[in-house]
DSSP file (Angstrom, degrees, kcal/mol; ACC not computed):
  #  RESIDUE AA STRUCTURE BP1 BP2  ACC     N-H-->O    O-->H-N    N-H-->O    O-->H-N    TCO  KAPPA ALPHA  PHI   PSI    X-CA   Y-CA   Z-CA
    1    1 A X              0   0    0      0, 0.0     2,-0.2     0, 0.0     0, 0.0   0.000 360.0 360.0 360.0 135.4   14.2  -45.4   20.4
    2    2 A X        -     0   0    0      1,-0.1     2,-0.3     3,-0.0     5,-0.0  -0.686 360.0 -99.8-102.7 167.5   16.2  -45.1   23.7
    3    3 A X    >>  -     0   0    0     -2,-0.2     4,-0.9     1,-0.1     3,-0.8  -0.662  30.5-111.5 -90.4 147.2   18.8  -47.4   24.9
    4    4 A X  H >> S+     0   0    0     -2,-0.3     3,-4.2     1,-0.3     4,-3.2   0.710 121.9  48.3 -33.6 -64.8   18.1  -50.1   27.5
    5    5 A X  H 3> S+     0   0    0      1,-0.3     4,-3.0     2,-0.2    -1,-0.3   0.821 113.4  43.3 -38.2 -64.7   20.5  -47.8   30.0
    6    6 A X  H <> S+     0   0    0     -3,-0.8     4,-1.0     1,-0.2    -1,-0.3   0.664 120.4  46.2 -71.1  -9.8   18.8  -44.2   29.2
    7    7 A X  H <X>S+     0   0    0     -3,-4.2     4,-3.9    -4,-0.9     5,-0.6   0.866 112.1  49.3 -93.5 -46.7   14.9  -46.4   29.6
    8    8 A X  I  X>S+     0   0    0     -4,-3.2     4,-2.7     1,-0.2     5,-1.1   0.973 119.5  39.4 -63.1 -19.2   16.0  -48.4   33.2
    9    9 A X  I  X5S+     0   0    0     -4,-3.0     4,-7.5     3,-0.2     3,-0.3   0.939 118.5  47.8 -50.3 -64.0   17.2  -44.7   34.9
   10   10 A X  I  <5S+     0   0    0     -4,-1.0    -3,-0.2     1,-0.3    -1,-0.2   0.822 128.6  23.1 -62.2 -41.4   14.3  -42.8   33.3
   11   11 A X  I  <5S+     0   0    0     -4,-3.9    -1,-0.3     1,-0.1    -2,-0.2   0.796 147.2  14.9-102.7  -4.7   11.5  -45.4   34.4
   12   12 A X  I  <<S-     0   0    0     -4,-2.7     2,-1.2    -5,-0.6    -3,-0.2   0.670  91.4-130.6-116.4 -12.5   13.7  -47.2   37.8
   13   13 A X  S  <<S+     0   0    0     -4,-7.5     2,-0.1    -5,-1.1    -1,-0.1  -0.764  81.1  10.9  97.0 -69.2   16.7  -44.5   38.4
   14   14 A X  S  > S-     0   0    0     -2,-1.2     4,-0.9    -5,-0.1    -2,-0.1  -0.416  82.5-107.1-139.6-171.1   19.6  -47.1   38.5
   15   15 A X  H  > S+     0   0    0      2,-0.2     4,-1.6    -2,-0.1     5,-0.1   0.605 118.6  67.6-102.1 -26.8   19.8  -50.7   37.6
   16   16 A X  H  > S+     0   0    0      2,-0.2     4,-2.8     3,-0.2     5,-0.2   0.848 106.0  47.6 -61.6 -37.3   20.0  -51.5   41.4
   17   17 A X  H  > S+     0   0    0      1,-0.2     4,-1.6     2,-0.2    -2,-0.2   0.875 110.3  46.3 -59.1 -44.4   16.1  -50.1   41.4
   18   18 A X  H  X S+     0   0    0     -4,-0.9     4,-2.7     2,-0.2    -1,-0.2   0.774 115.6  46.3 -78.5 -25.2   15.1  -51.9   38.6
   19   19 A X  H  X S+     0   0    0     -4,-1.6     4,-2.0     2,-0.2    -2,-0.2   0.994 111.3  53.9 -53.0 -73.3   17.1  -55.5   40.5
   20   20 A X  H >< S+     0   0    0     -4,-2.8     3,-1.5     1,-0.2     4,-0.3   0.781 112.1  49.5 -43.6 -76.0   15.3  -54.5   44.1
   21   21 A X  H 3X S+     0   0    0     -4,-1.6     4,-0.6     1,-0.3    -1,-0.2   0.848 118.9  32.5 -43.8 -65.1   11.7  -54.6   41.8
   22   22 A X  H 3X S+     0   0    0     -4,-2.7     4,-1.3     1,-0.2    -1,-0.3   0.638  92.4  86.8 -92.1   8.2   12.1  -57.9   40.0
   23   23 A X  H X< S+     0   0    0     -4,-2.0     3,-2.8    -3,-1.5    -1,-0.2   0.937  95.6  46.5 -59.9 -77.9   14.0  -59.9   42.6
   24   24 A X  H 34 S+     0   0    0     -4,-0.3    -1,-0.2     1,-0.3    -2,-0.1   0.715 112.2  50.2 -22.0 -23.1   10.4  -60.9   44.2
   25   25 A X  H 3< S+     0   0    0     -4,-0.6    -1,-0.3     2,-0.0    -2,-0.2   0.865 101.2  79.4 -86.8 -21.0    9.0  -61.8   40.7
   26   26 A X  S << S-     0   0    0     -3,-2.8     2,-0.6    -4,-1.3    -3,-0.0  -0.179  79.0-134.8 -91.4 159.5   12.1  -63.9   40.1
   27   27 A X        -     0   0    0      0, 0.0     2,-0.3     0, 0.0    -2,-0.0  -0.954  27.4-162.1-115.0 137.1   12.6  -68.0   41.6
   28   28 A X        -     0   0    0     -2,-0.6     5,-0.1     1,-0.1     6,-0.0  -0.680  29.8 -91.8-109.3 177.3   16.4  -67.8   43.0
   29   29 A X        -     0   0    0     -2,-0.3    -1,-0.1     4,-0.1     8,-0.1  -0.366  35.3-114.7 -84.3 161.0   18.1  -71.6   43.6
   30   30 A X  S    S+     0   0    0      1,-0.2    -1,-0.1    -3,-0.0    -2,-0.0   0.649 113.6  52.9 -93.5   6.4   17.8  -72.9   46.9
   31   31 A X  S    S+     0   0    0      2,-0.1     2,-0.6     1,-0.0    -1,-0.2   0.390  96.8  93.5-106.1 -19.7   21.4  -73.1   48.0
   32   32 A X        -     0   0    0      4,-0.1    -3,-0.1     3,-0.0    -4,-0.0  -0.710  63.9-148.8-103.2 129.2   21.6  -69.1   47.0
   33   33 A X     >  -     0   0    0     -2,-0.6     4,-2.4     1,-0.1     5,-0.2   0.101  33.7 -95.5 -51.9 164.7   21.1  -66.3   49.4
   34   34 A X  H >> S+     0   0    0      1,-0.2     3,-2.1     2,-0.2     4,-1.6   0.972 119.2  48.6 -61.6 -57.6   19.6  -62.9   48.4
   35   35 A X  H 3> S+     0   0    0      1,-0.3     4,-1.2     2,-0.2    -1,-0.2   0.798 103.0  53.7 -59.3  -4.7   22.7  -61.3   48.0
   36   36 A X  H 34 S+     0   0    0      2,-0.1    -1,-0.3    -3,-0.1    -2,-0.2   0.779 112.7  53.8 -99.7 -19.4   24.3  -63.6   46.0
   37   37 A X  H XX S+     0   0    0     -4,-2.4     4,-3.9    -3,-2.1     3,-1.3   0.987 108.4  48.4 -44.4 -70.9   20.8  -63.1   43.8
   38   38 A X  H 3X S+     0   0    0     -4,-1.6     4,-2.5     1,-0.3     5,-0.2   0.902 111.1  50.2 -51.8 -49.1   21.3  -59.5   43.6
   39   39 A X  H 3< S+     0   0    0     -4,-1.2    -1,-0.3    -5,-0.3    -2,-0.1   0.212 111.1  46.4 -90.3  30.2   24.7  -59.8   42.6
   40   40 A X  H X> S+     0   0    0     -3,-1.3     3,-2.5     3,-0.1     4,-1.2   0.537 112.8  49.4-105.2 -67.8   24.1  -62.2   39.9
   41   41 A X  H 3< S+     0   0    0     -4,-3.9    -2,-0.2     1,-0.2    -3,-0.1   0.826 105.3  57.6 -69.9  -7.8   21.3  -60.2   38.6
   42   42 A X  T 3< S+     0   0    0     -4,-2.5    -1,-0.2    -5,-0.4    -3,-0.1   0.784 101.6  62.4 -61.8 -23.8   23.5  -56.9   38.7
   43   43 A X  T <4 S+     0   0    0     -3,-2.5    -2,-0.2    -5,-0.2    -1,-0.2   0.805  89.1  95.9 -52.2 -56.5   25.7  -59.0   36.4
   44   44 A X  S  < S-     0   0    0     -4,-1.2     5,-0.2     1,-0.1    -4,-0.0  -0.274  83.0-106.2 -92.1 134.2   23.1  -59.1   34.0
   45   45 A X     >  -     0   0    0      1,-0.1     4,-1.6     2,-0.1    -1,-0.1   0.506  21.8-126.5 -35.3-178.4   22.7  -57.0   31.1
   46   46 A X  T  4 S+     0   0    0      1,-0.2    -1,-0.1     2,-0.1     4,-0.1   0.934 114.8  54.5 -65.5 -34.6   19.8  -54.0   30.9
   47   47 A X  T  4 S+     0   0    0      2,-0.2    -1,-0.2     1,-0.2     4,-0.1   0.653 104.7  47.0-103.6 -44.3   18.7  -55.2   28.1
   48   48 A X  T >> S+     0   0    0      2,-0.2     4,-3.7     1,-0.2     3,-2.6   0.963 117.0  54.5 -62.3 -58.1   18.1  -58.9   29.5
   49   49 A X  H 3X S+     0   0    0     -4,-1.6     4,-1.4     1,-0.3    -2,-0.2   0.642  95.2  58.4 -40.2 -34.1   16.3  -57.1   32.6
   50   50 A X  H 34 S+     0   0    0      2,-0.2    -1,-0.3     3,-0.1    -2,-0.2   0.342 105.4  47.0-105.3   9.1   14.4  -55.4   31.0
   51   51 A X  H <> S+     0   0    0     -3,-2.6     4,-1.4    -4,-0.1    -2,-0.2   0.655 111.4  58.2 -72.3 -41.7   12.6  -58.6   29.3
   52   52 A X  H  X S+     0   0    0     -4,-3.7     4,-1.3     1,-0.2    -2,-0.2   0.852 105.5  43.4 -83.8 -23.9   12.6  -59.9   32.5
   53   53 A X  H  X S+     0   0    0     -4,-1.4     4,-1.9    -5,-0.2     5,-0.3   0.912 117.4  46.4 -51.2 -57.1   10.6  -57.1   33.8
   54   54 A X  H  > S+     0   0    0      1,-0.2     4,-1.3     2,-0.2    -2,-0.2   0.844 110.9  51.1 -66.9 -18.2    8.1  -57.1   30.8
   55   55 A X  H  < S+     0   0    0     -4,-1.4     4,-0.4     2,-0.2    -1,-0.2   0.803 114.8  40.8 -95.1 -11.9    7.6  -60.6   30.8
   56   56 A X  H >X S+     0   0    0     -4,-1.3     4,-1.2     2,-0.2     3,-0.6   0.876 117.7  52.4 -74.0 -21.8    6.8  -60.7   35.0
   57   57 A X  H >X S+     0   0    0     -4,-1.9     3,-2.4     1,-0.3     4,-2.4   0.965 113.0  43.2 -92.6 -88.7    4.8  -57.5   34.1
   58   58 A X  H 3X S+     0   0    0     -4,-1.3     4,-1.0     1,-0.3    -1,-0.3   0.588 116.7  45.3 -19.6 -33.6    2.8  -59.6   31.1
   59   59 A X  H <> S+     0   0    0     -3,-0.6     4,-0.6    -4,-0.4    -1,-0.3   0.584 115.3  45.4-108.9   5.8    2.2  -62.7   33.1
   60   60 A X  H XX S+     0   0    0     -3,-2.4     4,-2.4    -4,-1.2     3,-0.5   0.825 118.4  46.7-112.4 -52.5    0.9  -60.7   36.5
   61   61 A X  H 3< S+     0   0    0     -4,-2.4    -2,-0.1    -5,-0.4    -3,-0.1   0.980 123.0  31.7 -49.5 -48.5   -1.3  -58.5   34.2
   62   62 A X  H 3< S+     0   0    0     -4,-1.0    -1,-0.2    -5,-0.3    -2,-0.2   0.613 141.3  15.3 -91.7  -1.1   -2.8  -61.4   32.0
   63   63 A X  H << S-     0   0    0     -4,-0.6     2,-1.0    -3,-0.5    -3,-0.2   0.595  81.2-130.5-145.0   2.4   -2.7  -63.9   34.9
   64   64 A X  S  < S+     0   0    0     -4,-2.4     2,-0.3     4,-0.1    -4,-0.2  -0.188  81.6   6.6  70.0 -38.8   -2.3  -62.5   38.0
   65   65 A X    >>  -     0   0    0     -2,-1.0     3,-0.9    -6,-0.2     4,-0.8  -0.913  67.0-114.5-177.4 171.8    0.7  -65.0   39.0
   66   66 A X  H 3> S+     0   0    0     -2,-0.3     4,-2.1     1,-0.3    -1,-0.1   0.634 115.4  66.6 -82.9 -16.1    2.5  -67.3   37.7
   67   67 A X  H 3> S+     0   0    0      2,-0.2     4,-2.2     1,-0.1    -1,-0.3   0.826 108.1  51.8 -34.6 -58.4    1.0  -70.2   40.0
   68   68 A X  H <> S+     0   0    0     -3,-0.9     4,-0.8     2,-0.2    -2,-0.2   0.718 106.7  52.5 -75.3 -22.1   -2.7  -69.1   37.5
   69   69 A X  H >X S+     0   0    0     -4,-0.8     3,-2.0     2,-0.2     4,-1.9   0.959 110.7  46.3 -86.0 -58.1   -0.7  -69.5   34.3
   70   70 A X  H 3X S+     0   0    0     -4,-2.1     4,-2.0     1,-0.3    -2,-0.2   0.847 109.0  52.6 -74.0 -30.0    0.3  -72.8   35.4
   71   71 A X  H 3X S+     0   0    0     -4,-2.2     4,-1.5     1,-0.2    -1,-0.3   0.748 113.2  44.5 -64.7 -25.7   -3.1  -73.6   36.4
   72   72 A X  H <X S+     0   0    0     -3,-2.0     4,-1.5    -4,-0.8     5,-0.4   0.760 105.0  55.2 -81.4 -25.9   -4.6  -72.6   32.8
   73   73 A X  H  X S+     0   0    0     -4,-1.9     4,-5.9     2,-0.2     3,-0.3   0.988 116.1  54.7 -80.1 -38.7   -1.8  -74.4   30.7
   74   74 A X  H  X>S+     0   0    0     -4,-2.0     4,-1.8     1,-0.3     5,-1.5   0.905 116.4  32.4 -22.5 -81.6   -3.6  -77.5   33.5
   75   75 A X  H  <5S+     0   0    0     -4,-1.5    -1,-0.3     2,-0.3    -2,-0.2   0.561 109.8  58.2 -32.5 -49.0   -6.5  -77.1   32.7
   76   76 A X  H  <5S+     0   0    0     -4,-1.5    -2,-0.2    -3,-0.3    -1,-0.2   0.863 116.4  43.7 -88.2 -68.4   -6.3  -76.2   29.2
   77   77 A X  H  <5S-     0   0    0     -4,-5.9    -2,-0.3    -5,-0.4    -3,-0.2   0.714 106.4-116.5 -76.2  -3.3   -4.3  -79.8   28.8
   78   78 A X  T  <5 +     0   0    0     -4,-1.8    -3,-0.2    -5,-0.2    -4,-0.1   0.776  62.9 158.4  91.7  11.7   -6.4  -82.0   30.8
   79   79 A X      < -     0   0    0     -5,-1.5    -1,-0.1     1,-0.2    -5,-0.0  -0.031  28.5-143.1-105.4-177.5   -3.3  -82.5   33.1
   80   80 A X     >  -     0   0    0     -3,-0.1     4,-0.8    -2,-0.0    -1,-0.2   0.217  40.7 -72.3-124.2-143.3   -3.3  -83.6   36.6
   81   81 A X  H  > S+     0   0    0      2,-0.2     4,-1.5     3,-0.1     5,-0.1   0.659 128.9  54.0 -85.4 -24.9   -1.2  -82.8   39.8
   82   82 A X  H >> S+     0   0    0      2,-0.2     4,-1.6     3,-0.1     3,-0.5   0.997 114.3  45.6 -68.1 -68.8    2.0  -84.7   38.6
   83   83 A X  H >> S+     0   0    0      1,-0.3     4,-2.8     2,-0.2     3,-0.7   0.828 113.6  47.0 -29.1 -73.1    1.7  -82.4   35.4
   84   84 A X  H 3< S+     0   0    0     -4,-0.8    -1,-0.3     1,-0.3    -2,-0.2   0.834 108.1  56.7 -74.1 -43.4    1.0  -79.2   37.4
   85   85 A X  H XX S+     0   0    0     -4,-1.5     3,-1.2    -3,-0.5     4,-1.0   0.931 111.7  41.6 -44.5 -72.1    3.9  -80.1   39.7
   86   86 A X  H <X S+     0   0    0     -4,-1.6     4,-0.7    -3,-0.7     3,-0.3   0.795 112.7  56.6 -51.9 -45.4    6.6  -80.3   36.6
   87   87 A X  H 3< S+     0   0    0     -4,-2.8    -1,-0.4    -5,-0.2    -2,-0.2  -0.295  97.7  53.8 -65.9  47.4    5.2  -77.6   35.3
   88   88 A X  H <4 S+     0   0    0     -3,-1.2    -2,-0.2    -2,-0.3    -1,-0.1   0.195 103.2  61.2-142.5 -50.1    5.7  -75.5   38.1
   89   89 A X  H  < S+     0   0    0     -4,-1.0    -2,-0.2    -3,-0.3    -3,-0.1   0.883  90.4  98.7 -46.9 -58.9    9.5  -76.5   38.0
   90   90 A X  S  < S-     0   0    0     -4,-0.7     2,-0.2     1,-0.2     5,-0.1   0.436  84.8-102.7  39.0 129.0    9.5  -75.0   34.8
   91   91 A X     >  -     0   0    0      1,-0.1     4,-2.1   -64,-0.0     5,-0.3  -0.463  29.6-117.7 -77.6 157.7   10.7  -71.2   33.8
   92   92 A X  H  > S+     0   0    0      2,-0.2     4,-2.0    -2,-0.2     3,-0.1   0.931 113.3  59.4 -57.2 -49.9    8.2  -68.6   33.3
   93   93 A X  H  > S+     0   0    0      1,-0.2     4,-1.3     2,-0.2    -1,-0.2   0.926 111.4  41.1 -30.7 -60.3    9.5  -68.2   29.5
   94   94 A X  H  > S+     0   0    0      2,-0.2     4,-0.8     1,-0.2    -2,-0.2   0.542 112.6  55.0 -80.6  -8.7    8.7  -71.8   28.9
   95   95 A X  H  X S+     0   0    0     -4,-2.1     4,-0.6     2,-0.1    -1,-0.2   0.729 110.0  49.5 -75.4 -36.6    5.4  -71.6   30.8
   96   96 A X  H  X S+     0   0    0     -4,-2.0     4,-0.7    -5,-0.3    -2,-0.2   0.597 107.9  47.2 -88.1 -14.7    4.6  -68.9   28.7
   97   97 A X  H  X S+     0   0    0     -4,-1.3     4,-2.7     2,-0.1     5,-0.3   0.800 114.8  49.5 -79.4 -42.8    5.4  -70.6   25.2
   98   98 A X  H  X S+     0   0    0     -4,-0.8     4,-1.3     1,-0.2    -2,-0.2   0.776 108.9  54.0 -73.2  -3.1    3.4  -73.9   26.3
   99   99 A X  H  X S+     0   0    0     -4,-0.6     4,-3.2     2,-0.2     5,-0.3   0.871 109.2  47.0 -97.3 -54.7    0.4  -71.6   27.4
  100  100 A X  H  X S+     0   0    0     -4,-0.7     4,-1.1     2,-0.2    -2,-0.2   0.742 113.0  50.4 -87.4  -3.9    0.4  -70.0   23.9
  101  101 A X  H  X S+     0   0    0     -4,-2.7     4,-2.1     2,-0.1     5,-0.3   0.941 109.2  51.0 -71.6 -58.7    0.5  -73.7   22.1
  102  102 A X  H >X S+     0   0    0     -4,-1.3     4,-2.2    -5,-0.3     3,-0.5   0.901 109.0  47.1 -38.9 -71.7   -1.9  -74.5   23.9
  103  103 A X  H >X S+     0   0    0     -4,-3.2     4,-1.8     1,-0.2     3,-0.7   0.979 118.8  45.3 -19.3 -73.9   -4.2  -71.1   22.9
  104  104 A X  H 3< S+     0   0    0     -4,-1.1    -1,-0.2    -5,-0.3    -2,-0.2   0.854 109.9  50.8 -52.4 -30.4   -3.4  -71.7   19.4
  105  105 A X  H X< S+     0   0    0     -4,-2.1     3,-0.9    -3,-0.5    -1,-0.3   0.827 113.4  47.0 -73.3 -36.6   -4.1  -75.5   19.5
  106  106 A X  H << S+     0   0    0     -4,-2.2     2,-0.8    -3,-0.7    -2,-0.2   0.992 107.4  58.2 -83.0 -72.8   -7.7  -74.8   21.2
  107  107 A X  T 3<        0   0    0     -4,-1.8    -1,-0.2     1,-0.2    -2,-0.2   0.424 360.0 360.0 -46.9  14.1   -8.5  -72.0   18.6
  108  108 A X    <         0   0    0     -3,-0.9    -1,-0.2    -2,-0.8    -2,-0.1   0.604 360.0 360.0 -81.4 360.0   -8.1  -74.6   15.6
């Protein structure tokens, strides 16, 4: 098993490579510029980064964006525009736990 450093060189070069990749996939605040983004997520471990890569990577494979997950978890509950709205607010993590309650609840 390698460690988070020796995997983000070998599949992004540097940790700046693997930042420049997920900054699009990522929601920044609306009072922070990119560069005060980048230098936040340069802050943040490899190890963190490289969840947050696998989990945009996971929700763009199995849903295409994260906009379509929100629209299934919708759907799926029977919810409305207020719902879709709040969910929307919502992190991608926590989009992606109520999506698989949902799954599980529907398979019962």
């Amino acid at each position: 098993m390698s460690s988070p450093l020796h995997t983000v060189k070998k599949d992004f070069g540097s940790k700046e490579g693997l930042v420049d990749q997920l900054m699009p996939l990522l929601d920044r605040g609306a009072d922070e510029s990119e560069e005060e983004f980048k230098d936040r997520l340069l802050r943040v471990s490899n190890r963190k980064l490289l969840r947050l890569w696998a989990r945009e990577q996971d929700v763009r494979a199995r849903f295409g964006s994260r906009e379509a997950l929100v629209d299934q978890i919708v759907e799926m509950s029977g919810g409305d525009a207020d719902n879709r709205r709040v969910l929307l607010e919502k992190g991608t993590g926590q989009l992606l736990s109520i999506h698989w309650g949902h799954s599980r609840a529907a398979r019962r």
